[in-house]
N, C-alpha and C positions, 0 to 999 in steps of 0.2 A: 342218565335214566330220566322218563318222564314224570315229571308231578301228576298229582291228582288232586287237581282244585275240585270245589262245590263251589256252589253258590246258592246257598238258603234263603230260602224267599217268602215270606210270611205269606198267607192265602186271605186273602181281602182285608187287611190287619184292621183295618179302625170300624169296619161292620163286623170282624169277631169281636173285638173288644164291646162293643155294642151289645152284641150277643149273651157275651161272658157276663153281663149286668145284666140283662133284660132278656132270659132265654126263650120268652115268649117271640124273639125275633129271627131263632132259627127259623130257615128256609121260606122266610119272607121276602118281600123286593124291597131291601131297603136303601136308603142312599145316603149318604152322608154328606151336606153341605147347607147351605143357604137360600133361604125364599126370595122371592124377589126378582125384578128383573137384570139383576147385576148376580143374583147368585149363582156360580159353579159347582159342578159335582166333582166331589176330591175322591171320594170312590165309592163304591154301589157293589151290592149282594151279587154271585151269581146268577141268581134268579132275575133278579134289574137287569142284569145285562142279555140275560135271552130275549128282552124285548126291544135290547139294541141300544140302552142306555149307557153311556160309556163318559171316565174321569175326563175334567174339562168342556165336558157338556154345557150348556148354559141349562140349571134345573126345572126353567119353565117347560124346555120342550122335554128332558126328563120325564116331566110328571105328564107331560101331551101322551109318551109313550108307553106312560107305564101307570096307568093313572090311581092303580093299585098301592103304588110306592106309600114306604114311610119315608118321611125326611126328617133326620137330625140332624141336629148342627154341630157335633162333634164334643167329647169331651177332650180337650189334646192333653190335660194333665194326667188322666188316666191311660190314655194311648203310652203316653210317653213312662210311665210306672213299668204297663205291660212289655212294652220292649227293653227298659232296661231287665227284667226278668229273663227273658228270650236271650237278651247276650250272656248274661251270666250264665245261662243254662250251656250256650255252646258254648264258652270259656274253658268251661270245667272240661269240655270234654275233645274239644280241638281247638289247644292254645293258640296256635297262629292262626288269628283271624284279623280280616280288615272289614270295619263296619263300614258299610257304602252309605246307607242312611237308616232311615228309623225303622224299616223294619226289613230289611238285608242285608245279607254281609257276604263276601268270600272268605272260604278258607285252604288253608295248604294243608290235606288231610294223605299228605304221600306215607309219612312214617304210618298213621293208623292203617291205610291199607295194604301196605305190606306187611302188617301183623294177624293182619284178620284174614283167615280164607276166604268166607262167604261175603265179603265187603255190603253187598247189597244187600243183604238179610240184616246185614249189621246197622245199615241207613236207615231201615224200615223198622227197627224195633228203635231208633231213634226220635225216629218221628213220633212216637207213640209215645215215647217216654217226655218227650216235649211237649205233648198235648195231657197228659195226665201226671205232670207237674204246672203248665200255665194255660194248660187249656186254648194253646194259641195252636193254628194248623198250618202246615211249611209245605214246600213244593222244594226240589232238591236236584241240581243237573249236577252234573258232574261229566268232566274233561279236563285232560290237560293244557288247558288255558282257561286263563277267565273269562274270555270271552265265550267259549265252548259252555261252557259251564252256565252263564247266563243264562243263553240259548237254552240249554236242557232245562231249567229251573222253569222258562216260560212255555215250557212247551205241554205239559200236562200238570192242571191244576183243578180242583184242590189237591194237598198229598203225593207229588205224583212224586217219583223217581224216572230220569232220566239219563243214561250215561251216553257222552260223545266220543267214544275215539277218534284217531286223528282218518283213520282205514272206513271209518261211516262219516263223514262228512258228508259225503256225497248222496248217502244214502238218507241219510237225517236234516240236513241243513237245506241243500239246494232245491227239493222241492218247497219249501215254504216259503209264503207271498214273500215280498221285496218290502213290507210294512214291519214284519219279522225281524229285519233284521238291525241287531241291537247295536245304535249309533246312530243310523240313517234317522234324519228326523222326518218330522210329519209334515214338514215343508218339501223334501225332497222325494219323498218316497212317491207323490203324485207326478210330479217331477218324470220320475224314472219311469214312472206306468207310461205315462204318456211319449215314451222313447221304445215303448214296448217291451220294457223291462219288466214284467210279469212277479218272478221269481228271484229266489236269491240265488238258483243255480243261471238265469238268463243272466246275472250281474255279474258271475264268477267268468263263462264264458270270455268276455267281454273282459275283463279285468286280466283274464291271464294270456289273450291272445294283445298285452298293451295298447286296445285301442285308443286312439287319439284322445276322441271325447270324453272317457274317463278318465283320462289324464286329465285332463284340464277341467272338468267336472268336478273331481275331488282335490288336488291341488296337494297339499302337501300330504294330505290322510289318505292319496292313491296308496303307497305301500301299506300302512297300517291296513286299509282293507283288506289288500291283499293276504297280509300275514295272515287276517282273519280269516279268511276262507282258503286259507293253506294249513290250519291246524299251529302257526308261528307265531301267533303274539304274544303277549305278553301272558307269564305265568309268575309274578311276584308277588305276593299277599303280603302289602303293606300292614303292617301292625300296628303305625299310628292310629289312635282314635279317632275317629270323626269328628272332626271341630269344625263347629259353622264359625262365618267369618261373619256372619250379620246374622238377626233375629229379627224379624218384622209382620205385622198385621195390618189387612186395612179392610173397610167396610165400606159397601154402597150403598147410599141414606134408601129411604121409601121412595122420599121424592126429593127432587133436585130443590137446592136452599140457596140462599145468598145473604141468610141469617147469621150474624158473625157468631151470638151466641150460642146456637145452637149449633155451627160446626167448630166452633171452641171445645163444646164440652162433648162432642162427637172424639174429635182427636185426644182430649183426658184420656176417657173410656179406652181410647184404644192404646194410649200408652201407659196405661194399669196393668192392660193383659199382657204388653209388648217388655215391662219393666218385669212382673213375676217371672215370662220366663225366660228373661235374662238372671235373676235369682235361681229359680231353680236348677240352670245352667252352669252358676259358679263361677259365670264369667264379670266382666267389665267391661265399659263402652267409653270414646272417648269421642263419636261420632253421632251426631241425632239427624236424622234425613225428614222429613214430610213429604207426603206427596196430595196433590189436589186434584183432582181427574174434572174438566168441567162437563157443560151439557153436549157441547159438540166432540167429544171423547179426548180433547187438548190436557195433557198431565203438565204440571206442574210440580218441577223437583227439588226441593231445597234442603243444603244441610250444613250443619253448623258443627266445625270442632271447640270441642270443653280441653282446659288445659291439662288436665286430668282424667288418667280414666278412673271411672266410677260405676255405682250404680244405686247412686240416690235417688229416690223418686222426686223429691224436690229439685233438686238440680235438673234432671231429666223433662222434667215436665214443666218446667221454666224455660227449658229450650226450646221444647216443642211450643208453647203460646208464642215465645220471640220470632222465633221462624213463621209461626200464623200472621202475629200482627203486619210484619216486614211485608209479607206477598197477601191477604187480605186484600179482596179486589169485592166490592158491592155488586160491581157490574156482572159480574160473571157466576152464572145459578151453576153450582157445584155439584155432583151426582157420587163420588168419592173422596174419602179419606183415608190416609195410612200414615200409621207410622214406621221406621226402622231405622235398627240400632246395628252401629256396623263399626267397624275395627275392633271385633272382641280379643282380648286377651286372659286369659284363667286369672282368678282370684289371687292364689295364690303367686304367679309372677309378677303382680305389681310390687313385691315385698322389692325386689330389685331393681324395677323402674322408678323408684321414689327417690326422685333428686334433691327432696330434703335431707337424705341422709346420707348424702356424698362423702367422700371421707377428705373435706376443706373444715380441718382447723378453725378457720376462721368465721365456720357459720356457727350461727348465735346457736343452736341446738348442742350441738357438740361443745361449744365453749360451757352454755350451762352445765354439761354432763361432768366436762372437766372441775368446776367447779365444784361441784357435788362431790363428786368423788374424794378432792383434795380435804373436804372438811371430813370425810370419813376414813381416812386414809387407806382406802383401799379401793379397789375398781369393784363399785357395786351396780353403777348404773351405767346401759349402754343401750345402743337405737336397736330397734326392734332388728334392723336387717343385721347389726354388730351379731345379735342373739342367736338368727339361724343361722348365720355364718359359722357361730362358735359350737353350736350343736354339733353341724357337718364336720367337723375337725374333730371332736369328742369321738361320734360314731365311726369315723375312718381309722381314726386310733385302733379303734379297741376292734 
């Protein structure tokens, strides 16, 4: 039997949230990013965008095209409130999900719509019930794959519903540009134009008749497309949570510096906001990276492993000057700083990577414990990991 994946897709998430704070910024053009000549647009209103202003923009020419625009520079601590809101919303009500990122996720909603007759009427009083609980607005594809499902979520926005069978493909998918289609990046997709590759039906063509050239084009991901545009790929909804594996910021100055202090306390700054939200994340880092971008656009990458992971702000930001001082160059006027934090693991799982608390006898932690013990004569005291250990055995019991 086939599944029925969605794929819920937040509708400009970080200009609603904007919104949801400042509703004087409904159906404005607003953008969301940084001034300057280094600043990006992370993403922009609908309105921004019928002027043709699009995420990854450089925001100067942004505001060249839209000169109307507001630009914020984003609250990501509120962003990040709002969507944990949104996932717990769809939790409750299609357990198997996999969060893709911060404001999307797939879900395996086959058992809900074989319960419900009108499935689509069912989508659409969900929608409604998602925006009149967070006030947030979703676009909604649905197919039996995730990839189908994508597709439908990006195909009508804001709010849209979209369903793919595998019998409309043809009829849904292949006329849409060759920019559409979700995987190809935006390095090949010009690529493909330029071979007269128009559509993603001109690419199916071509795909199912094995020509050469896309063989050897796509290289090992020929099949995967293929599946994709045969209705085959993958329909699995991972239920692992979304765990980043790194957390990082960085900033392009006003103007280009070759002041040590002043790109010292440039890199503080950004490993404050880079350490909160490793905090707020619950995780640990055992890895500090810097990066330096100078005036001729040369990045410079350094990073240093802690014997420990942690997520001191002391220790952390004692890494990040070390790693400064070490590549500190006078010579070279600098135009970027970043920091990031990489090998995370949850808070929680360090209780088990603590090789203080190995169970050798012979280390002085354990001998004091023994010690202790003996003068009370009973086991009263034991290493924190002895502790959840013993909890786990309590609760399995009983």
């Amino acid at each position: 039997m086939e599944k029925v994946i969605l794929h819920i897709d937040l509708n400009a998430f970080f200009v609603r949230c904007e919104e949801i704070k400042n509703p004087t910024l409904v159906d404005k053009a607003t953008i969301i990013g940084h001034q300057g000549r280094g600043g990006i647009v992370s993403t922009c209103s609908y309105k921004a965008r019928s002027f043709g202003v699009r995420s990854g923009m450089p925001t100067y020419k942004a505001t060249i095209l839209c000169p109307e625009a507001i630009l914020l520079p984003g609250d990501y601590k509120f962003y990040e409130k709002k969507s944990n809101e949104f996932f717990e919303f769809v939790k409750k009500i299609f357990p198997i999900i996999e969060i893709a990122s911060i404001d999307e996720c797939f879900v395996d909603a086959t058992r809900k719509a074989n319960e419900i007759l009108d499935f689509p009427s069912y989508l659409k009083r969900f929608q409604k019930a998602l925006f009149d609980k967070t006030q947030l607005k979703c676009s909604i594809g649905v197919g039996p794959t995730k990839f189908l499902a994508k597709m439908g979520s990006d195909i009508k926005k804001p709010m849209g519903l979209t369903f793919i069978p595998k019998e409309k493909i043809k009829d849904i998918i292949y006329p849409l540009p060759i920019d559409d289609f979700f995987g190809i990046g935006k390095k090949t997709a010009p690529e493909l134009k330029n071979e007269g590759i128009n559509t993603i039906g001109d690419l199916a063509k071509l795909i199912f008749s094995d020509d050469p050239k896309m063989i050897k084009r796509f290289g090992k991901t020929y099949f995967y497309v293929k599946d994709c545009l045969d209705g085959e790929s993958s329909d699995v909804v991972n239920v692992e949570p979304f765990d980043p594996k790194s957390i990082g910021n960085s900033k392009t100055l006003v103007c280009d510096s070759n002041n040590y202090d002043e790109l010292k306390n440039e890199l503080l700054n950004i490993a404050d906001e880079t350490i909160n939200r490793l905090k707020s994340s619950n995780k640990l880092t055992n890895t500090i990276q810097i990066t330096l971008k100078d005036s001729d656009f040369k990045s410079i990458t350094r990073s240093k492993n802690l014997s420990k992971f942690t997520d001191n702000s002391t220790i952390i930001k004692n890494g990040v000057v070390s790693l400064f001082d070490r590549n500190f160059d006078e010579t070279k006027m600098i135009r970027l700083v970043g920091v990031s934090l990489q090998n995370l693991i949850d808070f929680n799982d360090n209780l088990e990577q603590m090789s203080i608390f190995n169970n050798n006898k012979s280390n002085k932690t354990h001998s004091l414990i023994d010690e202790l013990n003996k003068k009370m004569n009973k086991n009263v005291f034991m290493t924190a990991r002895e502790g959840v250990n013993s909890k786990k055995c309590k609760s399995k019991k009983q």
